[in-house]
C-alpha positions as CSV (number, residue, x, y, z in Angstrom):
1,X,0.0,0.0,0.0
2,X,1.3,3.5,-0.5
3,X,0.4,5.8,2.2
4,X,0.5,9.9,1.4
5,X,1.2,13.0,3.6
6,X,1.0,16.2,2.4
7,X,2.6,18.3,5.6
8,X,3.9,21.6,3.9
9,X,1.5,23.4,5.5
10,X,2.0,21.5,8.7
11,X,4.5,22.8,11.8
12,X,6.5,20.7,13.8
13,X,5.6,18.5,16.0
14,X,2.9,17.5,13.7
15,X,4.2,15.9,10.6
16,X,6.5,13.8,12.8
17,X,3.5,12.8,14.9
18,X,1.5,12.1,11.5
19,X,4.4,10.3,9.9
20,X,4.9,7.9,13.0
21,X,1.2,7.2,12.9
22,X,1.3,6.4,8.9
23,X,4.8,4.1,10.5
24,X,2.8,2.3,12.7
25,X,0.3,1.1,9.9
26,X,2.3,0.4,7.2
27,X,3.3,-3.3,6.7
28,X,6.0,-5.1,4.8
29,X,7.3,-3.1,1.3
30,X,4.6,-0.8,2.0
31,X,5.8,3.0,1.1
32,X,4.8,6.6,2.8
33,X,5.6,9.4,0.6
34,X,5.2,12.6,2.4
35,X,6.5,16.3,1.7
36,X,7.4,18.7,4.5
37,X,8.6,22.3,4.4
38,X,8.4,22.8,8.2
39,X,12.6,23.7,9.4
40,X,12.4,21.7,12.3
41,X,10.6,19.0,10.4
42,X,13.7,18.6,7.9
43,X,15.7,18.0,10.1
44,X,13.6,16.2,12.8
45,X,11.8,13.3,10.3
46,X,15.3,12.2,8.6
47,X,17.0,11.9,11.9
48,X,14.1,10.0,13.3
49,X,14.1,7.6,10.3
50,X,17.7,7.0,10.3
51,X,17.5,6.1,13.9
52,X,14.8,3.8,13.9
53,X,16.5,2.1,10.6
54,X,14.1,2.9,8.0
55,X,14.9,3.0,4.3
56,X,13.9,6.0,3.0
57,X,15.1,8.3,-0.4
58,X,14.6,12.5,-0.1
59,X,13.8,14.8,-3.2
60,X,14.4,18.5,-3.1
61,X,10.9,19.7,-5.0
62,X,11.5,23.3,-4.5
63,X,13.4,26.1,-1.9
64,X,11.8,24.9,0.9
65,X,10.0,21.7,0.1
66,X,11.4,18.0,0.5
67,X,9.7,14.7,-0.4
68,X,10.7,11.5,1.4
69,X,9.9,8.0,-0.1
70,X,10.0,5.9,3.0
71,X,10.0,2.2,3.0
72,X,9.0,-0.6,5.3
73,X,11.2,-3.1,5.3
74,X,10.1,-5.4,8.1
């Protein structure tokens, strides 16, 4: 299944809170593909994946706009 989060318009905390909800859902080779814009946010969500050990790829879509394709692996 591929999950979608639109969060530009979002601040942080909330697409972090919204991505680990869409997490906890997804199930083996599902993907979430989700664009932030929020500072904190692009900073925050790739830490957080990298620490939990997610596979995920990131797409600069404009100035202030990144798209991450975020896989489950497990």
């Amino acid at each position: 299944m591929i999950y979608q989060y639109n969060g530009v318009e979002d601040k942080c905390p909330l697409p972090l809170v919204k991505m680990r909800v869409i997490l906890n859902k997804m199930k083996k080779d599902d993907i979430c593909i989700m664009q932030i814009s929020d500072k904190g946010s692009l900073t925050d969500i790739p830490n957080y994946l990298t620490q939990k050990g997610y596979h995920f790829s990131q797409q600069q879509l404009s100035n202030s706009v990144i798209e991450l394709h975020i896989k489950q692996v497990s």
